[in-house]
N, CA, C and O atoms as a GROMACS GRO file, in nm:
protein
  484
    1UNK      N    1  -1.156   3.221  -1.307
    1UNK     CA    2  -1.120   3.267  -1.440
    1UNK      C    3  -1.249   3.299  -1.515
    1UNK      O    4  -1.317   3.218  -1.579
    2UNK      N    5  -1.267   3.403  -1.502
    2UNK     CA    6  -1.430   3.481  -1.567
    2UNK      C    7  -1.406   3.442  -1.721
    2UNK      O    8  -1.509   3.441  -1.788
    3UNK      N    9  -1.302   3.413  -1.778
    3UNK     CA   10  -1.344   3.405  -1.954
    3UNK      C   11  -1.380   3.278  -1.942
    3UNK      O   12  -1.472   3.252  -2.019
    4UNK      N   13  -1.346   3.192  -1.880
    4UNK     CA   14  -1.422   3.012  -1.888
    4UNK      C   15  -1.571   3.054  -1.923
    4UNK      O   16  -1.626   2.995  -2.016
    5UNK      N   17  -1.662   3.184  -1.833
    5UNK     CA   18  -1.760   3.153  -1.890
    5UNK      C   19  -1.840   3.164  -1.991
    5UNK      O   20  -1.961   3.158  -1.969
    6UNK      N   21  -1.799   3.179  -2.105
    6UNK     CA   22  -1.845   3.269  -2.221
    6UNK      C   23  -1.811   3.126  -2.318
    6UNK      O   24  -1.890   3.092  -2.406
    7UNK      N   25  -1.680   3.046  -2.289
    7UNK     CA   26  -1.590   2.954  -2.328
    7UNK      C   27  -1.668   2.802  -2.355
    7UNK      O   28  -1.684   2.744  -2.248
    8UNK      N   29  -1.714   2.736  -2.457
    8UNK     CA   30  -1.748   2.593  -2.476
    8UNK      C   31  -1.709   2.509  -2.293
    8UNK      O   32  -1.593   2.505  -2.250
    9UNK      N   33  -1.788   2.471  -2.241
    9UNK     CA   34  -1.750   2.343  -2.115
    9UNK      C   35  -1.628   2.228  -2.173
    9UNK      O   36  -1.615   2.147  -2.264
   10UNK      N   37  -1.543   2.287  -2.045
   10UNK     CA   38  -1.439   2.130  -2.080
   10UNK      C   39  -1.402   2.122  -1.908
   10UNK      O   40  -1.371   2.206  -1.824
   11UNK      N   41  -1.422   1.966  -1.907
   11UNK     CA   42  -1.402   1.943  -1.772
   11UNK      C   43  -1.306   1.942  -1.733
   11UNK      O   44  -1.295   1.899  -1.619
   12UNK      N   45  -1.162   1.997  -1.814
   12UNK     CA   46  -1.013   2.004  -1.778
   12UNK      C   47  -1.000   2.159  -1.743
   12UNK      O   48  -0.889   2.190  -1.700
   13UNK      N   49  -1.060   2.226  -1.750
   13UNK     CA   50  -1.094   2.380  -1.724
   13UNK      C   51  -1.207   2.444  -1.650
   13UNK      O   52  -1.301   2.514  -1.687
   14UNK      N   53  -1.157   2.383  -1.493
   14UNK     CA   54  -1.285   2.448  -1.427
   14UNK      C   55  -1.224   2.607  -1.433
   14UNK      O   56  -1.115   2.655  -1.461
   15UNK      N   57  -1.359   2.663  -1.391
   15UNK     CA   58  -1.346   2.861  -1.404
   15UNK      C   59  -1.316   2.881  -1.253
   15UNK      O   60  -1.292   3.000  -1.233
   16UNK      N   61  -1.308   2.804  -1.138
   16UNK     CA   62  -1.299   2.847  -1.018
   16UNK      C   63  -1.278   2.739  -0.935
   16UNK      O   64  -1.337   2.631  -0.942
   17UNK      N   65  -1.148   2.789  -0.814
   17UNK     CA   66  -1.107   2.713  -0.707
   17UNK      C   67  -1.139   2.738  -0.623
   17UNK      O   68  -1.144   2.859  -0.600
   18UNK      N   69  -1.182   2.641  -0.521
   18UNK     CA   70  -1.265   2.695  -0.409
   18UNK      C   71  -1.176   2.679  -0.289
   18UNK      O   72  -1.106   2.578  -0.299
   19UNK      N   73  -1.158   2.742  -0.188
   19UNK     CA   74  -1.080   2.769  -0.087
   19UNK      C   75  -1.151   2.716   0.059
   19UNK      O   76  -1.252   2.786   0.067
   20UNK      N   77  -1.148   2.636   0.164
   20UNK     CA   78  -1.161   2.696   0.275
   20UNK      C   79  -1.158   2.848   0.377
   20UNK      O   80  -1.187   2.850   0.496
   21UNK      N   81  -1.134   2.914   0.332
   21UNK     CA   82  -1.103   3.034   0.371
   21UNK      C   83  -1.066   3.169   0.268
   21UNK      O   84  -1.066   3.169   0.145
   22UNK      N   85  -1.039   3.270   0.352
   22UNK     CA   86  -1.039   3.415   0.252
   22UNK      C   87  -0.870   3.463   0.261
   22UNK      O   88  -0.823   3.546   0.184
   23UNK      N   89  -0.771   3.380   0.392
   23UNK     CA   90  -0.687   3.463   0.424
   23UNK      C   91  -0.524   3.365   0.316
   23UNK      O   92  -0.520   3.290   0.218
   24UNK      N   93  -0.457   3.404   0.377
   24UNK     CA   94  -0.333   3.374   0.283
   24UNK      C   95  -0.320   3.185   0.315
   24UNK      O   96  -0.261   3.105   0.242
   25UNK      N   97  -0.388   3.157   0.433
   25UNK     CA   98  -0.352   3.018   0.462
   25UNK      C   99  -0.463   2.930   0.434
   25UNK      O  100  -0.470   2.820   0.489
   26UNK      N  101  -0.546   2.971   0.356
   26UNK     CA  102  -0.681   2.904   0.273
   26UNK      C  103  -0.605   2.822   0.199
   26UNK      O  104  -0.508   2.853   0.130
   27UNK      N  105  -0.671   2.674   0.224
   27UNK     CA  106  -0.643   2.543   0.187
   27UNK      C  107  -0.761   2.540   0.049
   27UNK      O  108  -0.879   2.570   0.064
   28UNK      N  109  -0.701   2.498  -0.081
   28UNK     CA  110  -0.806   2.433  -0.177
   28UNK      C  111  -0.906   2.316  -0.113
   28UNK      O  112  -0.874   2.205  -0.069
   29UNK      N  113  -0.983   2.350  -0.117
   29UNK     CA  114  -1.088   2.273  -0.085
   29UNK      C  115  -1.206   2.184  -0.229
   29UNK      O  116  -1.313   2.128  -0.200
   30UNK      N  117  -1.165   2.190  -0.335
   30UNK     CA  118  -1.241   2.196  -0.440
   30UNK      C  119  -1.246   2.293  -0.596
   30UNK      O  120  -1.169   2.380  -0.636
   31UNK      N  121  -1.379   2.228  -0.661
   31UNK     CA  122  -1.325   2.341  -0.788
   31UNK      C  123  -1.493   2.360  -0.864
   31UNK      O  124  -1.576   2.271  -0.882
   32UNK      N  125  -1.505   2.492  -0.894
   32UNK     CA  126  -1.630   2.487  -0.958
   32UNK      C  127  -1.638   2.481  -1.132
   32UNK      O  128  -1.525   2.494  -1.179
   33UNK      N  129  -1.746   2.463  -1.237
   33UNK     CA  130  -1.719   2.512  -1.336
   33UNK      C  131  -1.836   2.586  -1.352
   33UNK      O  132  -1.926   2.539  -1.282
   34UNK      N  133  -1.873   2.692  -1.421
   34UNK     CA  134  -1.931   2.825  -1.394
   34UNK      C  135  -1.955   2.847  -1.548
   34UNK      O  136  -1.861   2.885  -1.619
   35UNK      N  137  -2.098   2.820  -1.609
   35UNK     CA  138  -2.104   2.848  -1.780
   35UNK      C  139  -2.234   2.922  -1.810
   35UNK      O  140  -2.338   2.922  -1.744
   36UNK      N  141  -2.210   2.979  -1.912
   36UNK     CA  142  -2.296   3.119  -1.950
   36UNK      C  143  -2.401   3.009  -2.057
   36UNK      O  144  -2.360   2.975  -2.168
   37UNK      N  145  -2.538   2.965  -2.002
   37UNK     CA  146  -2.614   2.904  -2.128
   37UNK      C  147  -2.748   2.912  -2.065
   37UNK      O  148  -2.768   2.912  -1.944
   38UNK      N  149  -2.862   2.921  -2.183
   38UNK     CA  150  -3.005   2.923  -2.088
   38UNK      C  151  -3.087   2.801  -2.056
   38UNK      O  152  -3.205   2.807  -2.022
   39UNK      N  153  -3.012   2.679  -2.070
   39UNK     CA  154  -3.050   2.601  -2.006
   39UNK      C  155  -2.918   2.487  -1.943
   39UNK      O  156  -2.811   2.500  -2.001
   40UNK      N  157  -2.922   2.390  -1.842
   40UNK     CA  158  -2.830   2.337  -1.797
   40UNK      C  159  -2.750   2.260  -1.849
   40UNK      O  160  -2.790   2.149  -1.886
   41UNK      N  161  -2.634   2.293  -1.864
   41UNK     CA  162  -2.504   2.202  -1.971
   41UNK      C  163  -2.516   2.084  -1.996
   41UNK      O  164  -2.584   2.009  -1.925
   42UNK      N  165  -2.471   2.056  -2.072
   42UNK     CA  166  -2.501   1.908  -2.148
   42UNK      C  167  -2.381   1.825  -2.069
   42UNK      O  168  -2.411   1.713  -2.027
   43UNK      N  169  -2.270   1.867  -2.051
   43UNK     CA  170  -2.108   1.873  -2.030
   43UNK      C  171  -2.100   1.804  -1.876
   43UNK      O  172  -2.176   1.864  -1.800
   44UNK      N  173  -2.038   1.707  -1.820
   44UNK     CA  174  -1.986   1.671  -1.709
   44UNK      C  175  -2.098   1.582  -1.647
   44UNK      O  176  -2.079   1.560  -1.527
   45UNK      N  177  -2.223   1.517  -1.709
   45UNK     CA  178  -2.321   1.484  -1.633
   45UNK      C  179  -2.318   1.344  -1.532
   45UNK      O  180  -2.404   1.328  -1.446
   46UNK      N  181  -2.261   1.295  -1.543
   46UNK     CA  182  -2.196   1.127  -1.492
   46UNK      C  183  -2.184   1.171  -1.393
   46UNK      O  184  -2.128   1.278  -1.370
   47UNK      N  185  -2.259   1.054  -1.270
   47UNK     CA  186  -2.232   1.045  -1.172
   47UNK      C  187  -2.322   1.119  -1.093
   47UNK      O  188  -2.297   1.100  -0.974
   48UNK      N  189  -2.432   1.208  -1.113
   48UNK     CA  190  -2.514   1.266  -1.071
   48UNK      C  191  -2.482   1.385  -1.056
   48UNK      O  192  -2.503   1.427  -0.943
   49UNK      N  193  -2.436   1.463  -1.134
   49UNK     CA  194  -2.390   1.586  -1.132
   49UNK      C  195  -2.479   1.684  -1.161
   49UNK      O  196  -2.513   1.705  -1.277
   50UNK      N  197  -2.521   1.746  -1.066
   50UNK     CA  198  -2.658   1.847  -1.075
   50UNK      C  199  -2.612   1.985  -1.151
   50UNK      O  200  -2.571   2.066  -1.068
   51UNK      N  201  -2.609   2.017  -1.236
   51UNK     CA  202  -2.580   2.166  -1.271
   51UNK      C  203  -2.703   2.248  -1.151
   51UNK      O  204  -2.806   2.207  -1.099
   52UNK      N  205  -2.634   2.369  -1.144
   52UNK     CA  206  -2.741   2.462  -1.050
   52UNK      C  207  -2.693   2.587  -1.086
   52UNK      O  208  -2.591   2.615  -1.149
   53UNK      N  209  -2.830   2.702  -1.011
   53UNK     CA  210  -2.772   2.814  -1.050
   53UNK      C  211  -2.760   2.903  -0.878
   53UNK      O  212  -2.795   2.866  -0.766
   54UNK      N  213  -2.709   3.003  -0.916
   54UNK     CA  214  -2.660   3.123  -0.813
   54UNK      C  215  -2.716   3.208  -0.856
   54UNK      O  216  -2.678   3.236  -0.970
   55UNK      N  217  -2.852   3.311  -0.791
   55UNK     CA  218  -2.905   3.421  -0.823
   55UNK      C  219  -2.848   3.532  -0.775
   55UNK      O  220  -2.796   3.511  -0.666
   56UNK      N  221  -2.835   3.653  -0.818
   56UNK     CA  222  -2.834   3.748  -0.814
   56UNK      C  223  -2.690   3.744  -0.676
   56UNK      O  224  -2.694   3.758  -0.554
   57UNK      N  225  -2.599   3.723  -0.753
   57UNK     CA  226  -2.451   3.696  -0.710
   57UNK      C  227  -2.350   3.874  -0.685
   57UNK      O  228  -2.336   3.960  -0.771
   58UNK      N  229  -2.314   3.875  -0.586
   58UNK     CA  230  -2.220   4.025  -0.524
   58UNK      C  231  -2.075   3.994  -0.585
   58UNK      O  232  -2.016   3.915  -0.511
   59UNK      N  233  -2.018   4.020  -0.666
   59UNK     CA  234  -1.827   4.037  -0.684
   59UNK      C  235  -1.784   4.149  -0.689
   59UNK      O  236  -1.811   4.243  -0.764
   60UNK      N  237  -1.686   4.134  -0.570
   60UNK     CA  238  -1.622   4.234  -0.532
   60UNK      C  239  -1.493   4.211  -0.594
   60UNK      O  240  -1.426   4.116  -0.555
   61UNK      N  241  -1.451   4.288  -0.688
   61UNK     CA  242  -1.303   4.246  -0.691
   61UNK      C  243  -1.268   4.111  -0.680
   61UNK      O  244  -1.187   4.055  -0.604
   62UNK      N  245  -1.362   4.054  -0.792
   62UNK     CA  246  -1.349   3.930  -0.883
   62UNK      C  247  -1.365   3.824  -0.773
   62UNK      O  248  -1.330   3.706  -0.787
   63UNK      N  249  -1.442   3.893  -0.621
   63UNK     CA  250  -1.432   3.722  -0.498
   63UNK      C  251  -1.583   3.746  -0.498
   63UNK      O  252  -1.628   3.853  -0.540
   64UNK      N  253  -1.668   3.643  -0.450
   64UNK     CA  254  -1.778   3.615  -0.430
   64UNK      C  255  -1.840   3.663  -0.305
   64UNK      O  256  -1.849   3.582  -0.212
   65UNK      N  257  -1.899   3.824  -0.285
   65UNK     CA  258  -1.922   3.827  -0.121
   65UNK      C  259  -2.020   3.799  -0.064
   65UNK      O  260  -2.028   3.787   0.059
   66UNK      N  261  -2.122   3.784  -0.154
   66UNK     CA  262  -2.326   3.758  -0.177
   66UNK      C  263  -2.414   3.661  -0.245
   66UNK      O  264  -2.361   3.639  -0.354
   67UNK      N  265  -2.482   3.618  -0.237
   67UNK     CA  266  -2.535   3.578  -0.288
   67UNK      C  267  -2.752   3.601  -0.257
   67UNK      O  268  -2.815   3.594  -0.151
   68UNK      N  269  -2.787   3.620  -0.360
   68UNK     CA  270  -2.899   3.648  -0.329
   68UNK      C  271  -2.925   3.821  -0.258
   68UNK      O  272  -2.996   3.860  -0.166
   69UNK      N  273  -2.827   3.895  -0.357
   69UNK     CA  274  -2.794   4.054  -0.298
   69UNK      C  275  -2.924   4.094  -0.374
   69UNK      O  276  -2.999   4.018  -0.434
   70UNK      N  277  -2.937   4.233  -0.358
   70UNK     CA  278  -2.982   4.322  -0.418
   70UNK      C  279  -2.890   4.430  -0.464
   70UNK      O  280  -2.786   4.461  -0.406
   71UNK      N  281  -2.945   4.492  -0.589
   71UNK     CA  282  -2.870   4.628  -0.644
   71UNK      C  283  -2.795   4.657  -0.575
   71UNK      O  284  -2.674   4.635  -0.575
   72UNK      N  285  -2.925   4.769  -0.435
   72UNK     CA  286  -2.832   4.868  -0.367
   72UNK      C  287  -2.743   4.792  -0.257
   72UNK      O  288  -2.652   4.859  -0.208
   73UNK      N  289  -2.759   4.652  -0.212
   73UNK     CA  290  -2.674   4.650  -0.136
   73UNK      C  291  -2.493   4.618  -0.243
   73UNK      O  292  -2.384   4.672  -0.220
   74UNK      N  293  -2.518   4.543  -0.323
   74UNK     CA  294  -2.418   4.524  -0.375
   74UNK      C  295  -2.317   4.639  -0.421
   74UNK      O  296  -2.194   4.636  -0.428
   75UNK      N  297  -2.415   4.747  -0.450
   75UNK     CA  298  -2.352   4.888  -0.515
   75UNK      C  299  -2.288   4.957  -0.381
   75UNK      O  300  -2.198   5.040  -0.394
   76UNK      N  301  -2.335   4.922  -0.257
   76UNK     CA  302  -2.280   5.002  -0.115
   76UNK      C  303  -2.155   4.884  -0.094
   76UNK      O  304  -2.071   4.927  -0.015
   77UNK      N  305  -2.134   4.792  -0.130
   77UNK     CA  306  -1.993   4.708  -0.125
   77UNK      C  307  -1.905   4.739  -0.245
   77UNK      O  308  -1.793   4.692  -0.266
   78UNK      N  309  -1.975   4.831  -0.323
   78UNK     CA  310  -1.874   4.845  -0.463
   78UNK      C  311  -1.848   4.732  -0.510
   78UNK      O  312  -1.731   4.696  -0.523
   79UNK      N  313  -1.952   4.653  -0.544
   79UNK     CA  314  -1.960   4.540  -0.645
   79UNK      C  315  -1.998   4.555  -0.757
   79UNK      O  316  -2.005   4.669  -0.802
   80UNK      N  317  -2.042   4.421  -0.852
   80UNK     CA  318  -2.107   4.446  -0.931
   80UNK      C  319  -2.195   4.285  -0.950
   80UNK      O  320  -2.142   4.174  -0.954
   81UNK      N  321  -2.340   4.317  -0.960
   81UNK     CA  322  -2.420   4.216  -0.927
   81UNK      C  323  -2.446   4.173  -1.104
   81UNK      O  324  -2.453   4.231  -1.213
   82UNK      N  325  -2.451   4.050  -1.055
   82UNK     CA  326  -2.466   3.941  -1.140
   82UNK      C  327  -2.593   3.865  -1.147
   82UNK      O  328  -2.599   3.767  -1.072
   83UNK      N  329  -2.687   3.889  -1.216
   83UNK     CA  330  -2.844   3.823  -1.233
   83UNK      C  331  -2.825   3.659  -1.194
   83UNK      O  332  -2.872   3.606  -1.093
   84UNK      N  333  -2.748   3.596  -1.293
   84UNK     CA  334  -2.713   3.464  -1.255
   84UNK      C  335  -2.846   3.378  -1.287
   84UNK      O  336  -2.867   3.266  -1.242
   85UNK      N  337  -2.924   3.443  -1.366
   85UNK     CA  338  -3.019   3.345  -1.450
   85UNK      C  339  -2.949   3.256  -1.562
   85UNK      O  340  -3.000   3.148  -1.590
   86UNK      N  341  -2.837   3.297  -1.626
   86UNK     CA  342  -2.813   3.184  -1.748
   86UNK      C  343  -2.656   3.126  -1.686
   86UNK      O  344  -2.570   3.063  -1.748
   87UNK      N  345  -2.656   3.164  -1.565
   87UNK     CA  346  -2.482   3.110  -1.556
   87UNK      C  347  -2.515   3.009  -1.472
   87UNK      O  348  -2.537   3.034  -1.353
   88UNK      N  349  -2.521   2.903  -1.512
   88UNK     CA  350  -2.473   2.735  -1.427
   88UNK      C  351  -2.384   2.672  -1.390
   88UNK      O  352  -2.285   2.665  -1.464
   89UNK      N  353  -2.386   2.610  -1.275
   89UNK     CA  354  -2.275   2.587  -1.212
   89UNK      C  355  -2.232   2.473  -1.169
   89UNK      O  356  -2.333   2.403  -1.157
   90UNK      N  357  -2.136   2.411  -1.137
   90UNK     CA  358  -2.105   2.269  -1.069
   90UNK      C  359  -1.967   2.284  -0.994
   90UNK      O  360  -1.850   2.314  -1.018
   91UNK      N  361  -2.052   2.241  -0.883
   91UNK     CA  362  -1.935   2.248  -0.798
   91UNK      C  363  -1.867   2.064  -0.758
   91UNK      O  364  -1.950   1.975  -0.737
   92UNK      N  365  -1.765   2.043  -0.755
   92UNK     CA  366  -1.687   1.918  -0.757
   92UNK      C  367  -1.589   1.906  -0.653
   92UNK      O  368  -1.469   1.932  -0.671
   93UNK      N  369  -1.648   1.862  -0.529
   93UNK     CA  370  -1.538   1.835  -0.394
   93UNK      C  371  -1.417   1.727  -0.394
   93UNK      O  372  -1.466   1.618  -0.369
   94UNK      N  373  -1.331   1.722  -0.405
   94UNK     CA  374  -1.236   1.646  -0.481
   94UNK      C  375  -1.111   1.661  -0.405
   94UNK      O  376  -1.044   1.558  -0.415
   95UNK      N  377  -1.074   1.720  -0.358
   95UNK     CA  378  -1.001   1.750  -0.282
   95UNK      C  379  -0.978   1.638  -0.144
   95UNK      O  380  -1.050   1.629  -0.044
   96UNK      N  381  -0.828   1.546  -0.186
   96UNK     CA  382  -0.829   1.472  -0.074
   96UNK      C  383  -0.765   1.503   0.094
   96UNK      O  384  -0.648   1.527   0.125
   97UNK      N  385  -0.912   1.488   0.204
   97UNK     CA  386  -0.926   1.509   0.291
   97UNK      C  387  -1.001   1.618   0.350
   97UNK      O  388  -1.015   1.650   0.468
   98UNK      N  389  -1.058   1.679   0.217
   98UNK     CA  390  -1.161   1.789   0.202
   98UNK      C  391  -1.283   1.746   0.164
   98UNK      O  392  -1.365   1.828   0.121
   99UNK      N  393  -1.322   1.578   0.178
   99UNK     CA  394  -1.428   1.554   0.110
   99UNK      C  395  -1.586   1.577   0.200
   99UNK      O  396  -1.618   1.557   0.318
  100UNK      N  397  -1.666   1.633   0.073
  100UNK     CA  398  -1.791   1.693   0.169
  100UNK      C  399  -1.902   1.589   0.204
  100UNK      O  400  -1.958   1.510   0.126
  101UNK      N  401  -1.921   1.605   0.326
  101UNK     CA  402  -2.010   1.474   0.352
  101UNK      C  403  -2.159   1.470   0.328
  101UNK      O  404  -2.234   1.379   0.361
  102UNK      N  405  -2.194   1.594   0.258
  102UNK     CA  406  -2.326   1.562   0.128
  102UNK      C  407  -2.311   1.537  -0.004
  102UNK      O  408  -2.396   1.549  -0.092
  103UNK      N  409  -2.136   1.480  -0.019
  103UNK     CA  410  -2.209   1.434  -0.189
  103UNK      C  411  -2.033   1.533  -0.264
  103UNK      O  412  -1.984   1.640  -0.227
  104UNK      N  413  -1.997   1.455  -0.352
  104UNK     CA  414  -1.897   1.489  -0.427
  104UNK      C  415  -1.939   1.606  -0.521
  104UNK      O  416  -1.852   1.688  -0.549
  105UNK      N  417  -2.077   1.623  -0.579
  105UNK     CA  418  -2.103   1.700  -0.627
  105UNK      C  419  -2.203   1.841  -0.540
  105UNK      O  420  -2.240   1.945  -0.595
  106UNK      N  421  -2.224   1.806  -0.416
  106UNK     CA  422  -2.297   1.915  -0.383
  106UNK      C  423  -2.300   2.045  -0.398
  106UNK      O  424  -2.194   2.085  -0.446
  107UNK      N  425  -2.379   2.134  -0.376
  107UNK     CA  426  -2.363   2.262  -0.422
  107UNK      C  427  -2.297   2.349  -0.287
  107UNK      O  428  -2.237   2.456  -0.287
  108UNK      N  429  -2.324   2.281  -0.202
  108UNK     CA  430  -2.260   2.372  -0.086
  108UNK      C  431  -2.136   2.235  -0.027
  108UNK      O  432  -2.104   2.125  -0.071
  109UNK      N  433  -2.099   2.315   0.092
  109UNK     CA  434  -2.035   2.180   0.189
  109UNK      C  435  -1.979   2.265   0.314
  109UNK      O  436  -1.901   2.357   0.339
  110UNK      N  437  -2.087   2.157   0.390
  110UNK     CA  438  -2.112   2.234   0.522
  110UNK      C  439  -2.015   2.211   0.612
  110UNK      O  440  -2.034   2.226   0.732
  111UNK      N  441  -1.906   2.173   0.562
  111UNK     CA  442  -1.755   2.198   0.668
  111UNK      C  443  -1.739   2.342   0.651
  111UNK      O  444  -1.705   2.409   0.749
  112UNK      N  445  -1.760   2.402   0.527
  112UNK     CA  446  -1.680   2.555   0.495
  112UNK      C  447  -1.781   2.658   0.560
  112UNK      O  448  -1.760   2.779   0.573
  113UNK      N  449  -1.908   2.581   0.602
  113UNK     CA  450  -2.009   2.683   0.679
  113UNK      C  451  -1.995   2.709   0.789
  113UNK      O  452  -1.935   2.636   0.868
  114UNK      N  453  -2.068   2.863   0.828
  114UNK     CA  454  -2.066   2.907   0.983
  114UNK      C  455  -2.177   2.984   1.022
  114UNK      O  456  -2.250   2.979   0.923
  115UNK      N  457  -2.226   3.045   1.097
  115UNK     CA  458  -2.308   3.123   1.157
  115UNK      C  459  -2.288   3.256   1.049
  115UNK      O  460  -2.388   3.326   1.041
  116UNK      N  461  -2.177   3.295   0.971
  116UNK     CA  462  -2.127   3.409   0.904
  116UNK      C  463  -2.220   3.385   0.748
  116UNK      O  464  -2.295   3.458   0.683
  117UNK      N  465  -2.168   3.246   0.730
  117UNK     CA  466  -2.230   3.189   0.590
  117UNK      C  467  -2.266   3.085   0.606
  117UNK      O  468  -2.195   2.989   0.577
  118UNK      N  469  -2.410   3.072   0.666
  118UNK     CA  470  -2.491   2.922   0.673
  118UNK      C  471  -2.509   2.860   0.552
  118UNK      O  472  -2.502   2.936   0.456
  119UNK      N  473  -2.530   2.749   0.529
  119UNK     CA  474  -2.530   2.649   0.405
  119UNK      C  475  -2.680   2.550   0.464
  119UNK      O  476  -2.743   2.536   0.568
  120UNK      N  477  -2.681   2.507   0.346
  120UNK     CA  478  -2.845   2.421   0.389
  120UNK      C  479  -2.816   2.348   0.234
  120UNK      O  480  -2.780   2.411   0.135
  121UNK      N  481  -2.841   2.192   0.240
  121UNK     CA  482  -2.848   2.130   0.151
  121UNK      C  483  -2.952   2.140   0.042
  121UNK      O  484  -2.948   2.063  -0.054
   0.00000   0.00000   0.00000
């Protein structure tokens, strides 16, 4: 939900659900919250909750296909790239039987990784 980020942080309103997968039988796996500020939110910090950021982010038709794109590649997927200097993020694995075994708050979780989309802690 892209208006969460413009939107005051409330931890009852994450901006994004995260899926295991892309196809119709993608299991929730988690939930991110995603906020437009130039330095890291004040909002959700308990428990070791790292805000982080995502540079220069690919959306295609509002899904996430890149990260760390450039212009022209993003513009040859018919995206539209996202600098991702003031948008911070937290991602929250929560999901029972989906839990990631680096950390409830990690930024990645290397069950959902593959040779396609490697992850590194």
């Amino acid at each position: 939900d892209w208006s969460r980020v413009t939107a005051p942080f409330s931890a009852r309103s994450p901006a994004m659900l995260l899926f295991d997968g892309n196809g119709n039988d993608a299991k929730l796996a988690g939930l991110s919250y995603l906020v437009r500020s130039r330095t890291a939110p004040d909002g959700f910090t308990a428990g070791g909750a790292p805000w982080h950021r995502h540079e220069r982010l690919c959306i295609v038709n509002g899904v996430l296909v890149a990260e760390h794109a450039t212009g022209s590649s993003c513009a040859a997927a018919r995206g539209t790239l996202l600098p991702g200097r003031d948008l911070w993020m937290l991602h929250v694995w929560i999901v029972s039987g989906r839990e990631n075994p680096w950390g409830m708050f990690a930024p990645m979780n290397p069950d959902l990784c593959d040779a396609v989309s490697p992850c590194s802690p």
